[in-house]
C-alpha positions in Angstrom: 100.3 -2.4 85.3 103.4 -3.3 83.9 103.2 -2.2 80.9 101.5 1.2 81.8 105.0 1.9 83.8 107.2 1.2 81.4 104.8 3.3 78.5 104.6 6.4 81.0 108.6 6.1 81.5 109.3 5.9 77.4 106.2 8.4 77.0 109.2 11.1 78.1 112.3 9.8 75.7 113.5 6.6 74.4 116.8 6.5 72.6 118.0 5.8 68.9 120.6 3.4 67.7 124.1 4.5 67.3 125.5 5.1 63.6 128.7 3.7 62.3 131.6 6.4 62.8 133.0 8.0 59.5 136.6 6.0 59.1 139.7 6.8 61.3 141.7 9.5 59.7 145.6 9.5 60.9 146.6 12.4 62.9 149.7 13.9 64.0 151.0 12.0 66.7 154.8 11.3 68.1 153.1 8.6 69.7 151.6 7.1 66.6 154.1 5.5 64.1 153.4 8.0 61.1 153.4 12.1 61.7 151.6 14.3 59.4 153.2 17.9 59.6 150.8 20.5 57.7 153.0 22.9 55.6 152.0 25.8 53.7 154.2 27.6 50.7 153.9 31.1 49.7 155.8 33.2 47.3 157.7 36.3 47.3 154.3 38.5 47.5 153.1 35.9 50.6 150.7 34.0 48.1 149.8 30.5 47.9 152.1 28.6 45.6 150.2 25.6 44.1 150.9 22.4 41.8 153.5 20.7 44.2 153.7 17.3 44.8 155.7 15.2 47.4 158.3 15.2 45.0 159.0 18.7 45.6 159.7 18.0 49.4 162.3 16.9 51.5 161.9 16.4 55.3 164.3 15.9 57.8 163.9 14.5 61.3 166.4 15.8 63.6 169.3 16.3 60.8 167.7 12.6 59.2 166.3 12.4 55.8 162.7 11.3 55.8 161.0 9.5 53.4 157.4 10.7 52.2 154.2 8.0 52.9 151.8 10.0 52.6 150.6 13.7 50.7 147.8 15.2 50.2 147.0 19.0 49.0 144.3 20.8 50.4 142.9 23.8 48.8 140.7 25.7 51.3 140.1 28.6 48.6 138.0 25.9 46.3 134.0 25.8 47.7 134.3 22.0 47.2 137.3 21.3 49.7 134.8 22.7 52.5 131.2 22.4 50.9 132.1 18.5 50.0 133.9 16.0 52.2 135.1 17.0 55.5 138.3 18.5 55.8 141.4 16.9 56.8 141.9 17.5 60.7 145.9 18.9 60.6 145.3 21.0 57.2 142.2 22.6 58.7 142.8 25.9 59.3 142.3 27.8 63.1 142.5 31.1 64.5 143.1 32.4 67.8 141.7 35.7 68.3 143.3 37.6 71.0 142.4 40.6 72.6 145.3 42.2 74.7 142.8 44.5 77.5 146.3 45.2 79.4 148.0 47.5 76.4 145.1 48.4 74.4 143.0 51.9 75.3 139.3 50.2 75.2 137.5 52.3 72.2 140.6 50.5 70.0 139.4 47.1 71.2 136.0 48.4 70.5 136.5 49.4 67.0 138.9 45.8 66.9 135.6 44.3 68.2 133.7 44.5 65.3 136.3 43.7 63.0 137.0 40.0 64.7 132.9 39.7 64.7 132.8 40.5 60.7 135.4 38.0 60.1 133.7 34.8 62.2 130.5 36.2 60.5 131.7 36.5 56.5 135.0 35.8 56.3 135.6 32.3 57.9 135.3 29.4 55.6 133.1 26.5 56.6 136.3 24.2 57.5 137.8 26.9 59.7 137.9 26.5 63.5 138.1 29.9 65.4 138.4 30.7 69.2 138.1 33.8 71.3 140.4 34.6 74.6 141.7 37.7 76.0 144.5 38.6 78.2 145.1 40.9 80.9 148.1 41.6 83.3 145.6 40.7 86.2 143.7 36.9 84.5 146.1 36.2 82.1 144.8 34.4 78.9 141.5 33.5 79.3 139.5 31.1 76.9 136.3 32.2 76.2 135.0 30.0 73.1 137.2 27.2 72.2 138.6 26.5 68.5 134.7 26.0 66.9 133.3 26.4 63.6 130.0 28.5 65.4 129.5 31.5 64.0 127.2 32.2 66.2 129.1 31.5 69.4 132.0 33.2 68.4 130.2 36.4 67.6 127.9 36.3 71.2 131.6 36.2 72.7 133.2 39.0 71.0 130.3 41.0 71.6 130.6 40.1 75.1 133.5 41.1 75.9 133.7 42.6 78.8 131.0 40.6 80.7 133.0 38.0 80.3 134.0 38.2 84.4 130.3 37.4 85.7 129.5 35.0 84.2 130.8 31.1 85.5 130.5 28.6 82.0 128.5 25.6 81.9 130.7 24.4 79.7 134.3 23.4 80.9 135.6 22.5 77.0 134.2 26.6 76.5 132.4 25.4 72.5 129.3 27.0 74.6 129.5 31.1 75.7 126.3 29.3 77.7 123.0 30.3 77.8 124.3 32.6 81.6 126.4 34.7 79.3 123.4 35.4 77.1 121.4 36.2 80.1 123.6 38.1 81.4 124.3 40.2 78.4 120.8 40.6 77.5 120.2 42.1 81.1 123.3 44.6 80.4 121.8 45.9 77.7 118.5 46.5 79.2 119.7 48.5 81.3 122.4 50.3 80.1 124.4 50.2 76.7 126.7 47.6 76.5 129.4 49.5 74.9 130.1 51.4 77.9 129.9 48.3 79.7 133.1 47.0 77.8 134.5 50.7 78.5 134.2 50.6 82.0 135.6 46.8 82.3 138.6 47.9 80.1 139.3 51.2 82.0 139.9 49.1 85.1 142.7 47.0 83.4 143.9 50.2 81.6 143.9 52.7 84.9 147.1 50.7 86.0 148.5 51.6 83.0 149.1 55.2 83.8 151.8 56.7 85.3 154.1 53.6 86.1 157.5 53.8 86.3 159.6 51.4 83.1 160.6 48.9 85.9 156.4 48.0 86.7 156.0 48.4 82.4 158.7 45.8 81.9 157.4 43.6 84.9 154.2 43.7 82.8 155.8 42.9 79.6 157.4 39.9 81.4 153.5 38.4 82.5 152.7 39.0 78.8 155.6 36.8 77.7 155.3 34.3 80.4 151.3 34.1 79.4 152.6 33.4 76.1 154.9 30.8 76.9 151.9 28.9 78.6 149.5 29.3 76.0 151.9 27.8 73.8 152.6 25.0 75.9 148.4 24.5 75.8 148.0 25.0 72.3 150.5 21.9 71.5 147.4 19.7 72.5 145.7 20.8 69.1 146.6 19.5 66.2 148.0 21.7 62.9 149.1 25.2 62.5 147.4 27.6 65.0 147.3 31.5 63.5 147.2 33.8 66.7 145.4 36.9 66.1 147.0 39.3 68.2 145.1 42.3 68.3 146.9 45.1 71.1 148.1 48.6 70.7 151.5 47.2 72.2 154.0 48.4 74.2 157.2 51.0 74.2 159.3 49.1 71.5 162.7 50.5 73.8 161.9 47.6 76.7 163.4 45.6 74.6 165.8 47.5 71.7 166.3 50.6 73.9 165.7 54.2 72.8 167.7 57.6 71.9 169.6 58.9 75.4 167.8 61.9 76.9 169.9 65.5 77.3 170.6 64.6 81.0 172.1 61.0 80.0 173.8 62.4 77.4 175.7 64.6 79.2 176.4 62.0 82.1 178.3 59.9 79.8 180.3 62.8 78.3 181.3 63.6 82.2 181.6 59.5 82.6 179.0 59.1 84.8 177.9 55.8 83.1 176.3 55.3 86.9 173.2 58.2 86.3 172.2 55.8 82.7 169.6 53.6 82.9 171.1 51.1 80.8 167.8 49.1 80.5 166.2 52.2 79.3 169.1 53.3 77.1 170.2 49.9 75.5 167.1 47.6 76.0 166.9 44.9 78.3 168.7 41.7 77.4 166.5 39.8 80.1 163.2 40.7 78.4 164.9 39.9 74.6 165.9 36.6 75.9 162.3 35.7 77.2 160.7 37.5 74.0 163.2 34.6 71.9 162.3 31.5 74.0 158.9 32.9 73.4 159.2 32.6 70.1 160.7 28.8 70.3 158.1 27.9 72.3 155.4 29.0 69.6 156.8 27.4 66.7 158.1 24.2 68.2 153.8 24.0 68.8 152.9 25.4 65.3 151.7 28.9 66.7 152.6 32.0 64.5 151.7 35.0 65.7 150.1 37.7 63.7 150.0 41.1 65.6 147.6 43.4 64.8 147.8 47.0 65.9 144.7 48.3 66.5 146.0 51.8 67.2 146.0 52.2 63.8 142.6 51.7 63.0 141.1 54.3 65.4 138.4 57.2 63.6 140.5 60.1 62.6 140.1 62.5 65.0 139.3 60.7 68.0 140.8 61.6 71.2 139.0 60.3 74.5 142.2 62.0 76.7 143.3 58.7 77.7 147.2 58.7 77.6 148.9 56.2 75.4 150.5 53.3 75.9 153.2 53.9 73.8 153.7 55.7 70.5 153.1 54.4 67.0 156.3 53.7 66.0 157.4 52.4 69.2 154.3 50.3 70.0 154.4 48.8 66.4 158.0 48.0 66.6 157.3 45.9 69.9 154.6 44.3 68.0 156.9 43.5 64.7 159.7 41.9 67.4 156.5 39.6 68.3 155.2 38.7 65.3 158.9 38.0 63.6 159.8 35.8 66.8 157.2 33.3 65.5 157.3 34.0 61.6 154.9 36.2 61.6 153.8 39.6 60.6 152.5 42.7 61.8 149.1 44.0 60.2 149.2 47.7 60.9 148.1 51.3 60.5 144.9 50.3 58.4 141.1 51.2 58.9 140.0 47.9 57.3 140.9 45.1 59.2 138.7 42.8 58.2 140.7 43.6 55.0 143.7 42.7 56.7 142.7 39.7 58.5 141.1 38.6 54.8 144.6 38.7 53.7 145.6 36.5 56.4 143.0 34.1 55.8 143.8 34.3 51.8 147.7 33.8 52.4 146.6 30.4 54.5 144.2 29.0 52.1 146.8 26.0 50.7 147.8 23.7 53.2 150.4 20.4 52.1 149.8 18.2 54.6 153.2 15.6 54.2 153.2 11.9 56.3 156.3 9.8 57.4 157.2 6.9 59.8 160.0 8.3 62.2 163.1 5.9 62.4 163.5 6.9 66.0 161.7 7.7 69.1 163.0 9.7 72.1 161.4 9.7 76.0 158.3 11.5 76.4 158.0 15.2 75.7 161.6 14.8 73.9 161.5 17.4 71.2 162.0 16.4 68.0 163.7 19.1 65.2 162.1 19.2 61.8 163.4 20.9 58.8 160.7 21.1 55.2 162.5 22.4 51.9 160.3 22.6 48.8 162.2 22.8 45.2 160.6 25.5 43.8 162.4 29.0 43.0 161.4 32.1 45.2 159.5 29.8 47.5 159.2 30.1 51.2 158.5 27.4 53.2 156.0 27.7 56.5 156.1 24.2 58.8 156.4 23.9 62.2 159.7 24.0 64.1 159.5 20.0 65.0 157.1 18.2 67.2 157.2 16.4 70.9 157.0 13.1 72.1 154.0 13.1 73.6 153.5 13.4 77.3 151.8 11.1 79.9 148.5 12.5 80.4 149.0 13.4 83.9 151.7 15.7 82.9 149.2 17.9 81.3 148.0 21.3 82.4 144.1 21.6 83.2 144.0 23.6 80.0 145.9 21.2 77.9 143.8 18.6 79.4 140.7 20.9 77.9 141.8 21.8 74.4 142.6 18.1 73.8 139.5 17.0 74.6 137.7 19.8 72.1 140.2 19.0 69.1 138.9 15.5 69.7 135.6 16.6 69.6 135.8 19.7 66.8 137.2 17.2 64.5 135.3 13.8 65.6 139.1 12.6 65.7 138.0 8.6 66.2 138.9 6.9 69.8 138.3 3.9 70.8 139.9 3.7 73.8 136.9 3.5 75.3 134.6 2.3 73.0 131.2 3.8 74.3 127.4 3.2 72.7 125.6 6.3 72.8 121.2 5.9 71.7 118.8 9.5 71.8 115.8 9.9 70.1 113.5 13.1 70.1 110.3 13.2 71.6 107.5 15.6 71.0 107.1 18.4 73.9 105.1 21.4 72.7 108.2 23.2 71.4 111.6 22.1 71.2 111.9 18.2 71.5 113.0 16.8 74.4 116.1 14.4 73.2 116.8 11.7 76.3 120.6 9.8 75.8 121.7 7.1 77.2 125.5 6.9 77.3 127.1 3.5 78.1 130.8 3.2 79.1 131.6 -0.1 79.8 133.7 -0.6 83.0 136.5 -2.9 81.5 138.3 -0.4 79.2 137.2 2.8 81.5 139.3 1.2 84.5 142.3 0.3 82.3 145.5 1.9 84.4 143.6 3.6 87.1 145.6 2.3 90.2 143.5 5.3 92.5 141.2 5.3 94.9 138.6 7.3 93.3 136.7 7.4 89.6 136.7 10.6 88.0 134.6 9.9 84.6 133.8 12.7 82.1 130.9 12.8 79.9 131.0 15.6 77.4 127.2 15.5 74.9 127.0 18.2 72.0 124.4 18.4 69.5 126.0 20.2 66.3 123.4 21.2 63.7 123.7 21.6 60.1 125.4 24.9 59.9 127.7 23.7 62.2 125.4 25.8 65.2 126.3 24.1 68.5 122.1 23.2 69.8 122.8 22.3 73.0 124.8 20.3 75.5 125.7 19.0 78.5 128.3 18.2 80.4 129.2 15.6 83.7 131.8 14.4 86.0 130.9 11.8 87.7 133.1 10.5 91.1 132.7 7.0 92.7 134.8 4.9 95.2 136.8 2.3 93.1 137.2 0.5 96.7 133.8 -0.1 96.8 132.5 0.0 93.1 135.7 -1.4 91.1 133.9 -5.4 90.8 130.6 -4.0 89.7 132.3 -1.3 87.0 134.3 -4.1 85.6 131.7 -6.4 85.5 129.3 -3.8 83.6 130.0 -0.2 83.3 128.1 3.0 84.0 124.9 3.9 81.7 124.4 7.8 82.1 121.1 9.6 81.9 120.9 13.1 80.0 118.3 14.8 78.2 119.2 17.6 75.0 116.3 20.2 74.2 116.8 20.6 70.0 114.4 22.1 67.7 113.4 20.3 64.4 116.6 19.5 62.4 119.4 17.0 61.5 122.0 17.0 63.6 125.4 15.2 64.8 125.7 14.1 68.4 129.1 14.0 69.6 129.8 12.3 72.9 133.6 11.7 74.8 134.0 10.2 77.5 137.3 9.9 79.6 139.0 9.0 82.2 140.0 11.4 84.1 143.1 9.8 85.5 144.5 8.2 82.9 143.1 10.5 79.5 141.8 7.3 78.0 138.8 8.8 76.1 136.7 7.5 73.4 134.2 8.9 70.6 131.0 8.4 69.6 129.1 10.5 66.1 125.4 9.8 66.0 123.2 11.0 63.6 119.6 12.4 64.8 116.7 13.4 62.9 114.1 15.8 64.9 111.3 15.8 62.7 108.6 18.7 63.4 105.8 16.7 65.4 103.2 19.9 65.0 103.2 19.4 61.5 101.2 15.6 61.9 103.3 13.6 59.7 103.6 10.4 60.5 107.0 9.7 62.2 108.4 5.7 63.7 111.2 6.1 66.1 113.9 3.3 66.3 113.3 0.3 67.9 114.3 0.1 71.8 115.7 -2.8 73.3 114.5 -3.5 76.8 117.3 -5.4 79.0 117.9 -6.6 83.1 119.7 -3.9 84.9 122.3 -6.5 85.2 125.5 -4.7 87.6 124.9 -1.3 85.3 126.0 1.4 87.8 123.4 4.0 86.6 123.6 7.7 87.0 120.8 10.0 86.4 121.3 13.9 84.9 118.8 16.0 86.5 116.2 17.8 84.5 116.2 20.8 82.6 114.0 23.2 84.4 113.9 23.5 88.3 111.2 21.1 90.0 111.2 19.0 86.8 111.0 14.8 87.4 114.2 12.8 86.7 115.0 11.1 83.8 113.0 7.9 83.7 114.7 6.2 81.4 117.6 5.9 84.8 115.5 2.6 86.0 112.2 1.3 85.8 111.8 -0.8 88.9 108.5 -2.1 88.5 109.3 -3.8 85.1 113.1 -4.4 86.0 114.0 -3.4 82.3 116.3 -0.5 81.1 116.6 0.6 77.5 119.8 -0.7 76.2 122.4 1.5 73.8 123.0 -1.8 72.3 121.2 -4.8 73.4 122.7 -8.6 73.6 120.1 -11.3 72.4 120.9 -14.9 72.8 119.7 -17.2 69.7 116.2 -18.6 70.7 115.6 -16.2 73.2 112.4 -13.8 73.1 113.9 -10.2 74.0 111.1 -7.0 75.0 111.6 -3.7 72.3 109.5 -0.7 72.7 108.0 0.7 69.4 107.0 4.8 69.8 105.4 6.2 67.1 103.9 9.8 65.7 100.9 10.2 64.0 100.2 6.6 62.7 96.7 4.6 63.1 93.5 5.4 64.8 93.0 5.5 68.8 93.6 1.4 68.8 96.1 -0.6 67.6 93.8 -2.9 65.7 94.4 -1.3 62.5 98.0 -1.5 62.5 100.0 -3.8 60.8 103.5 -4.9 62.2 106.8 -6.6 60.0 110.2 -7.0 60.7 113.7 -8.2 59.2 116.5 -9.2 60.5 119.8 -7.3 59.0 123.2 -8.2 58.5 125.6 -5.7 59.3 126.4 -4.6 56.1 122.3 -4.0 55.6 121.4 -6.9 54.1 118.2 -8.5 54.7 118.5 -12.2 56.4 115.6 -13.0 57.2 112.3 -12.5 58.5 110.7 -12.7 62.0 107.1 -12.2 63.6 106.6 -9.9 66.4 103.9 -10.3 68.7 102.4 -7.1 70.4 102.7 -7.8 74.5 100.4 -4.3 75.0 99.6 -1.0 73.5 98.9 2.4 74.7 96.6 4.8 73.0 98.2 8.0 71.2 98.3 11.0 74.0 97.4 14.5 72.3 100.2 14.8 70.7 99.7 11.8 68.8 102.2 9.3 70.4 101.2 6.0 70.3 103.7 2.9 72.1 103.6 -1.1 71.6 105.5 -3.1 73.8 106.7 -6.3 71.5 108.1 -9.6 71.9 111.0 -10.3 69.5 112.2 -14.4 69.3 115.4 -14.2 68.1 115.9 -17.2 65.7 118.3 -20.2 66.9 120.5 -20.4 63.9 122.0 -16.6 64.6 126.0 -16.8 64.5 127.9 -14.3 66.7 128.2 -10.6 65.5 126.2 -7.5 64.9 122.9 -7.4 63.5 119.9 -4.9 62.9 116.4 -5.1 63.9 113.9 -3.0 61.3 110.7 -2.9 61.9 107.5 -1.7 59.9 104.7 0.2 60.5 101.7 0.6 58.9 98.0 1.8 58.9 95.0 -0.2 58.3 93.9 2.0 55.6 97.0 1.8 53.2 98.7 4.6 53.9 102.4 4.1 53.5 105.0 1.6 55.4 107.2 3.6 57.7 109.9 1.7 59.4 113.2 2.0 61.7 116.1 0.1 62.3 118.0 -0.6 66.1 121.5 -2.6 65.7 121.7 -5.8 68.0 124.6 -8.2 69.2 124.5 -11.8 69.4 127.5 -12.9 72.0 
């Protein structure tokens, strides 16, 4: 009976060994004792200059001369610096596309639309990060995909837009426009089309725009700038230069530089009636210049530039749809220059390719220098420090950020800060270890997609480190990323507990968490954070998966599962996928009192449990199969042998699936460390061997 509880339980998932993560690569950090600052070099025409070295830079950290640990050049324009090894985190290269809905008329964002979707389509490189937002007088900036390298993603979003309001996101780090979005849109455009769906949304942001006096448009301009100011703020938690895609008809150009007096004014100041002339209007207003400045600070100091593109200019000739203008050309483009120039910058205008245009901006950023040194001194946190690149080469310009922070105490951050740093963790499987987690999934077979159970284990110990409160917030963030960099599927969970109560069983243990992933056959890349979400102590975790197609009937061994106590393991279950479906049962098995483990501890001379689950592999009973087994070092090398005995079997289902519950006597002489169980499989008739390895720890 035993045995036929535990079978049914792993009959639904069972979970894979965790693979070594790729080695830690350095990234720009006040905190850390070595910054990396990404610069790029373009010549008079705005062209990548190549062939430097560090000996053609200089650095200085607040007025002091730096000296140069570390250089590398990466070439984004060569297939093999995307195609090969991945790309190094602060050189890779990531757009912001912005859609202004407040000072755009809505058939210009329409025709910007499908410009943005061409360039995530064809004209992003494979090392490129890209994310979607718009802003509006009445949301602000509003983050619809995060910075991702999925295409696919990023296009649903842009041709969402507009829909964007009803739906509420599944996914609080935003890689996912979730599978509501998709509903949602698909509904939309079964019933109507969903162009004039984006036309009606944008009309009621643009109605306001209409017949306002300058006082409301410069109240508006001052939002715009303070959204600005924020989303630089936020966009300091990602590392390397972020390009902003601005795309917005802009606004009247004499807010800020003033415009030529009318008749009326002219003649009050010939009479001296300085009193009837709006000096604002007249002369600009020195307020809004002074925000539009800090503005400008406040993007460079976090590696933001700003390219504004006015999409006025790339509306059909001929079209007219009555709607007054925002401004005209000259004085819209002339806001948008003062913009773009604030952050270094440039304006991309009056053009009916702009997927041209934002090719050129993608061209002009395909070099990136990324230059390393140790700081000699450190201010408090968030101190700002100044930093000043030169490059000896004639006619060269020199693009770097304006200097770089001392980074703040986690609970200084904004929500959205709190967000983006957690995705540019997760984009660029930046290693943590803060937390250092042991994540196990494995696919089972389930008609269509396979259903893909992990098992996340955050030990207590490091998760309570500096969490003086009351309560536990803990958040578990699971992404499956496929080959073409197509986010699968995901989930996402906070969980709260009492620390009053729980804090003795947490430190004595941890918290295993139960989730479940839906993928379709492939090779893909789990990523899994964690973190606290007091203290921002997080930590990483890259697994490798192979789905293999089960209809085809090819033999398939899943990796070994440890079976362990429950031990003080405060478990938490997900809840299924479809409504009415069972839990997870992989959360307990009460009857047997075992628990697969993410990484089991076996004492030498002790006999530990593992579950074997195999595809497709010997007749209806397990007489014909033949069992081996080696015991691995941790660099792979074969110790030594070991006999497992076969506790119970289960006959294979329909879909071939076959379990053997084993008995595995670890031998006496094991020193402490990591080791790896592989086991093999094979067939009474001769067919070949297949085997699977599950790491191990002897205390």
């Amino acid at each position: 009976m035993k045995l036929l509880l535990l079978s049914a339980a792993l009959a639904t998932g069972a979970l894979a060994p965790a693979a070594a993560q790729e080695p830690a690569a350095v990234r720009e950090s006040a905190e850390a004792t070595l910054v990396e600052v990404p610069v790029r070099v373009v010549d008079r025409d705005g062209e990548p200059v190549r062939g430097l070295t560090a000996a053609s830079f200089s650095v200085q950290d607040d007025g002091r001369p730096q000296t140069i640990v570390g250089f590398d050049a990466i070439d984004l324009a060569e297939k093999s610096a995307v195609s090969g090894s991945p790309v190094h985190p602060a050189a890779r290269r990531r757009f912001l596309i912005l859609f202004d809905f407040s000072f755009s008329r809505p058939k210009s964002i329409l025709v910007a639309r499908k410009a943005a979707r061409d360039f995530v389509l064809s004209g992003m490189s494979n090392g490129d990060l890209v994310s979607v937002a718009t802003y509006s007088v009445e949301q602000g900036v509003r983050l619809l995909v995060t910075f991702s390298s999925d295409r696919a993603q990023l296009a649903q979003a842009i041709e969402s837009l507009g829909l964007e309001a009803r739906r509420e996101s599944l996914d609080p780090l935003a890689f996912a426009f979730d599978a509501a979005t998709l509903a949602a849109l698909a509904q939309t455009r079964n019933s109507r089309n969903d162009v004039e769906g984006l036309i009606e949304t944008l009309q009621a942001y643009t109605a306001v725009n209409k017949a306002r006096s300058d006082e409301y448009t410069r109240g508006r301009v001052r939002h715009l700038f303070q959204a600005f100011r924020e989303l630089s703020q936020s966009l300091d938690a990602v590392e390397g230069r972020k390009d902003i895609l601005y795309l917005s008809e802009g606004f009247s150009g004499r807010h800020l530089v003033g415009g030529t007096e009318s008749d009326e004014e002219r003649t009050s100041l010939l009479h001296g009636e300085i009193w009837k002339v709006d000096a604002d209007r007249r002369f600009g207003s020195t307020p809004l210049r002074n925000e539009l400045n800090e503005v400008g600070v406040w993007f460079r100091r976090s590696d933001c530039v700003v390219h504004a593109v006015d999409i006025a200019g790339i509306r059909a000739e001929g079209d007219s749809d009555g709607e007054a203008q925002p401004a005209g050309p000259r004085e819209s483009e002339s806001a948008l220059f003062d913009i773009a120039q604030a952050t270094g910058g440039e304006v991309l205008r009056n053009t009916n390719d702009l997927s041209a245009q934002l090719g050129r901006v993608e061209r002009q950023t395909s070099l990136v220098y990324v230059l390393a040194f140790r700081p000699d001194k450190a201010g408090p946190e968030g101190a700002f420090h100044a930093l000043k690149v030169k490059v000896s080469a004639p006619g060269a310009r020199v693009l770097a950020r304006a200097g770089y922070y001392e980074r703040r105490g986690f609970r200084n951050l904004s929500p959205l800060e709190r967000r983006l740093l957690a995705a540019n963790v997760i984009a660029n499987e930046i290693p943590f270890d803060d937390i250092p987690i042991r994540v196990l999934a494995l696919p089972f077979a389930n008609g269509g997609d396979s259903t893909v159970p992990v098992l996340v284990e955050v030990p207590g110990a490091p998760l309570l480190v500096a969490d003086k409160g009351e309560k536990l917030g803990l958040e578990i963030y699971v992404y499956a990323i496929g080959p073409d960099d197509r986010l699968r599927d995901f989930f996402v969970r906070t969980i709260a507990t009492d620390l009053a109560q729980n804090r003795a069983k947490l430190m004595a243990a941890g918290v295993r968490y139960f989730g479940e992933l839906r993928l379709p056959p492939g090779e893909y890349r789990i990523r899994t954070l964690v973190r606290n979400a007091a203290t921002g102590r997080m930590g990483l975790s890259v697994t490798t998966l192979t789905v293999p197609a089960f209809a085809s009937g090819q033999p398939f061994l899943l990796a070994p599962v440890f079976l362990v106590g429950s031990g003080d393991w405060v478990a938490v279950q997900g809840a299924g996928r479809e409504p009415g479906a069972a839990p997870n049962p992989l959360a307990s098995l009460p009857s047997s009192g075992l628990m697969p483990a993410a990484l089991a501890r076996v004492a030498p001379g002790d006999a530990s449990q593992v579950c074997l689950v195999a595809y497709h592999v010997g007749a209806s009973d397990a007489k014909d199969l033949q069992l081996g087994s080696q015991i691995l070092a941790e660099d792979g090398r074969p110790l030594s042998s070991v006999k497992l005995a076969v506790l119970g079997a289960v006959a294979p289902d329909a879909e071939g699936k076959r379990m053997l519950l084993l008995s595995f006597p670890a031998p006496a002489d094991l020193s402490p460390g990591r080791y790896g169980l592989r086991v093999f499989l094979q067939d009474g008739v001769g067919g070949p061997a297949r085997q699977a390895t599950t790491p191990f720890v002897v205390p």
